[in-house]
Every structure is written in C-alpha cells, then in structure tokens.
KEFIDO-987704 format. One line per 4 residues: number of its first residue (from 0); their letters; for each residue x negated, y negated, z negated of N, C-alpha, C. Coordinates in steps of 0.1 Angstrom, whole numbers, plus 5000, padded with zeros to 4 digits. Example, Ala and Ser with C-alpha at 12.3 -4.5 7.8 and 13.67 -1.06 7.14 Angstrom:
2
0) as) 4868,5057,4922,4877,5045,4922,4868,5033,4922; 4872,5022,4929,4863,5011,4929,4871,5000,4921
This chain:
108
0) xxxx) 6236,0450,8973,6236,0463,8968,6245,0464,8955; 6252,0472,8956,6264,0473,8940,6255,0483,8934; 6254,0480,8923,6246,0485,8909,6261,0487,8900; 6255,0500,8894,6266,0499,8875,6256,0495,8868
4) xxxx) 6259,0490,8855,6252,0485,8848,6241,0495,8845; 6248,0509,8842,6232,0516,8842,6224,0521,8852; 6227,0515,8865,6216,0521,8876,6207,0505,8868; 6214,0491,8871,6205,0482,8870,6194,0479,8860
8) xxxx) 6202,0487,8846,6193,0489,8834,6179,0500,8842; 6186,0507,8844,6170,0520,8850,6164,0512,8858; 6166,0511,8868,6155,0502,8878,6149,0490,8874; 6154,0484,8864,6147,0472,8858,6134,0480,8848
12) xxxx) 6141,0490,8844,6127,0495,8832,6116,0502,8840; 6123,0509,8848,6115,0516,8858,6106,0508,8866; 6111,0497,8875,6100,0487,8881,6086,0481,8870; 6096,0475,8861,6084,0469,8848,6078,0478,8840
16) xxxx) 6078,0489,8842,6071,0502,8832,6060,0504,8845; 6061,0503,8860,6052,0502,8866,6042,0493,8868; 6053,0481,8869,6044,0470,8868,6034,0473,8855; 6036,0474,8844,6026,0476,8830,6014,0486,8835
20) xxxx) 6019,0495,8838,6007,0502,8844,5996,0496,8849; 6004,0490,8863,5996,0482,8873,5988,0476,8869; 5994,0467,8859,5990,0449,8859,5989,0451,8847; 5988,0459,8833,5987,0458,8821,6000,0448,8816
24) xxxx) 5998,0445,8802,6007,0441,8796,6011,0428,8801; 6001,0420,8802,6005,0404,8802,6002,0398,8812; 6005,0401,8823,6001,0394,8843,6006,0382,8843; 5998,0373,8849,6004,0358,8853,6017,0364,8860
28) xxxx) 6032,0350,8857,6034,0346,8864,6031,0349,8880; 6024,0345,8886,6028,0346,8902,6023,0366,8905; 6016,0369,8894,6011,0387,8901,6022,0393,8890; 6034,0386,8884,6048,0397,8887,6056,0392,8892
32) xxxx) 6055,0382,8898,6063,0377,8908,6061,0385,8924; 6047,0385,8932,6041,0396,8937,6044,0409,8936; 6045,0415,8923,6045,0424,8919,6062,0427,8925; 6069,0423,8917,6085,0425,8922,6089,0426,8934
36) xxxx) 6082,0414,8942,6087,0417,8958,6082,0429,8964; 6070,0433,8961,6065,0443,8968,6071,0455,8962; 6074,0459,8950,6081,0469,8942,6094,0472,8951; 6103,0458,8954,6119,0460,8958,6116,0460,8969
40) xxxx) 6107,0458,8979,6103,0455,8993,6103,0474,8995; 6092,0477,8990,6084,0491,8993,6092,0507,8987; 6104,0499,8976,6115,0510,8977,6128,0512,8977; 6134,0497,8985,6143,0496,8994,6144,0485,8999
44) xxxx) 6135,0491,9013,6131,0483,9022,6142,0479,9031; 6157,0480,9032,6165,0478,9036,6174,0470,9030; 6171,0466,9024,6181,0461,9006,6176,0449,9006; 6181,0435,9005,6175,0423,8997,6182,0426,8984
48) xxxx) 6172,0422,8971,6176,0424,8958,6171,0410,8954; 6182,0403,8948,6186,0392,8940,6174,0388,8933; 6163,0380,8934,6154,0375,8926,6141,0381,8923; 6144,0397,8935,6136,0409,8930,6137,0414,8919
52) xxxx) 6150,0416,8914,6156,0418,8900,6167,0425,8902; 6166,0439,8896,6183,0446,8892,6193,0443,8883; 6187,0429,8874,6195,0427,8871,6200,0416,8871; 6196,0408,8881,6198,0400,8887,6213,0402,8898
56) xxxx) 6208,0413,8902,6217,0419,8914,6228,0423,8911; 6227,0430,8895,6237,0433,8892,6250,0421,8886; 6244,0409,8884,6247,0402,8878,6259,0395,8889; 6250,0393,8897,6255,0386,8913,6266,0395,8917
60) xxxx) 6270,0408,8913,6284,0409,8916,6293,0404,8911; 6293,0392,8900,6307,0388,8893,6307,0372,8899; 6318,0370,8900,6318,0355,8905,6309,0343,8900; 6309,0344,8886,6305,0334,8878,6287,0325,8883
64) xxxx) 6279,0340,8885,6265,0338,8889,6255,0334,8880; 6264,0332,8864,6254,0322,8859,6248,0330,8845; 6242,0343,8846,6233,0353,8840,6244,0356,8831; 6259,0359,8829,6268,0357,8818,6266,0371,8819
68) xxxx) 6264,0382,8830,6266,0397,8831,6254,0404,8832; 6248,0397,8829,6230,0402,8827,6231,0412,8813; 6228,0425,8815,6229,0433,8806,6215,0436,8797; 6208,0429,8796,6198,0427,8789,6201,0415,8778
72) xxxx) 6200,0413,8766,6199,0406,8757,6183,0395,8755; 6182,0388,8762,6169,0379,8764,6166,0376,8754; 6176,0371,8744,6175,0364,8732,6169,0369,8724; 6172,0384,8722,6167,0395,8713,6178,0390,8700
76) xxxx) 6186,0388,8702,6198,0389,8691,6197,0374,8683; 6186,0362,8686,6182,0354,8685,6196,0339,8686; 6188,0324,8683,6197,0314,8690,6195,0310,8703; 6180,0316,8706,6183,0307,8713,6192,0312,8734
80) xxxx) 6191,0307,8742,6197,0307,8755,6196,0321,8759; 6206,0328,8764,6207,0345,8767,6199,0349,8782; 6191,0336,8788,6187,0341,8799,6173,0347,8801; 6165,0349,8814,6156,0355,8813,6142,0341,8815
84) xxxx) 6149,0333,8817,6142,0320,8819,6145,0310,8810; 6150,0309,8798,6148,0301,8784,6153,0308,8776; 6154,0317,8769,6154,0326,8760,6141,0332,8751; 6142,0337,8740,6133,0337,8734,6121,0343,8740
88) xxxx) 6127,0353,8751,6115,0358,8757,6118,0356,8772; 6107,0357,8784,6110,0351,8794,6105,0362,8803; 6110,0365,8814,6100,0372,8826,6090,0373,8828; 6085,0354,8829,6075,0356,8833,6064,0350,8825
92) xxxx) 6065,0352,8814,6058,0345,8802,6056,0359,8790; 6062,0367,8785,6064,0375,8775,6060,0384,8781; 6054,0397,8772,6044,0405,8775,6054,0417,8779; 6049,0430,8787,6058,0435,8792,6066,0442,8784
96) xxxx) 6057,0447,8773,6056,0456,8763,6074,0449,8756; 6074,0435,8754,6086,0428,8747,6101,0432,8760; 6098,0428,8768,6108,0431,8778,6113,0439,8778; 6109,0453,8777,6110,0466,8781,6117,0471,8766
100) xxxx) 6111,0465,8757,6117,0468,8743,6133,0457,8741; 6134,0448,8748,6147,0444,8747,6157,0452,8746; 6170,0446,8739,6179,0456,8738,6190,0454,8746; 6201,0464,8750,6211,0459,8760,6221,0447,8754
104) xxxx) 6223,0440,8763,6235,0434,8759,6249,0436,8754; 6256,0435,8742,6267,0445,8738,6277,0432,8746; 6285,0440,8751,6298,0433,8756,6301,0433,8774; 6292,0430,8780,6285,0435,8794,6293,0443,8799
C-alpha cells in the first residue's frame, strides 16, 4: 500500500486513538498486538500492512527498511535509538496516551 507521510501519520493516530478507547491506556503487549491485526485486517481487508503499522508501511517504501523514514520521533527529541522498539518510548510498552502525543519526525 503507498501511503504519504500524512495518510500514515492519520491512520496510525486514528488506529491507536481507537485502540485507547478499546483497551484503555496501557494494554499488554500481545492485546495491541491483537488489537492491530484485527484493526488493519477489518479495514483493509485486502491490504497486508507492514507490522500492522502505517508507519511501518510507510516506511517500507524506501529501500533502506531500517525505521530511518518512520515519521514519528520515538525518542521524543531524546538520546536515545529513533525506533519504535528501543527508543525512549516503545509500542508496546508505553502508554497510549505517550504515543499519540509523540511528535513528527522533522526531516522525514
């Protein structure tokens, strides 16, 4: 699926603003993992999406593959690693409320 940066921004806040609803703020690990497939399954059921992630997907259009076009700032402007899996804040560890408050990535 080709995403621009700002379809992948919307559908990432959009998915996890539901997920919050759903599942409240802070869901294990594996019920937003659950959560994601069934999200990208049930509204585009024709679509495999990259990790169950739009920005994932969006990411996977550039050769590299290795989170460099992830338009999300993980770090939160921080040292440590810019991804969504060792960075200050994580997917699947940080509350949703932190995710959704991240800020874009400038340069992207």
């Amino acid at each position: 699926m080709k995403l621009t940066k700002e379809q992948a921004l919307e559908l990432h806040r959009q998915m996890w603003s539901d997920m919050q609803n759903s599942l409240g703020d802070n869901p294990l690990a594996d019920e937003r993992e659950g959560y994601k497939q069934e999200w990208c399954e049930d509204h585009f059921p024709s679509e495999y999406i990259s990790s169950y992630c739009f920005l994932c997907e969006y990411d996977d259009q550039f050769e590299d593959y290795f989170c460099r076009h992830c338009p999300i700032d993980w770090s939160n402007g921080g040292e440590d690693d810019d991804s969504c899996t060792n960075g200050h804040f994580t997917y699947d560890m940080s509350p949703i409320s932190d995710i959704l408050a991240l800020p874009v990535r400038e340069g992207v």
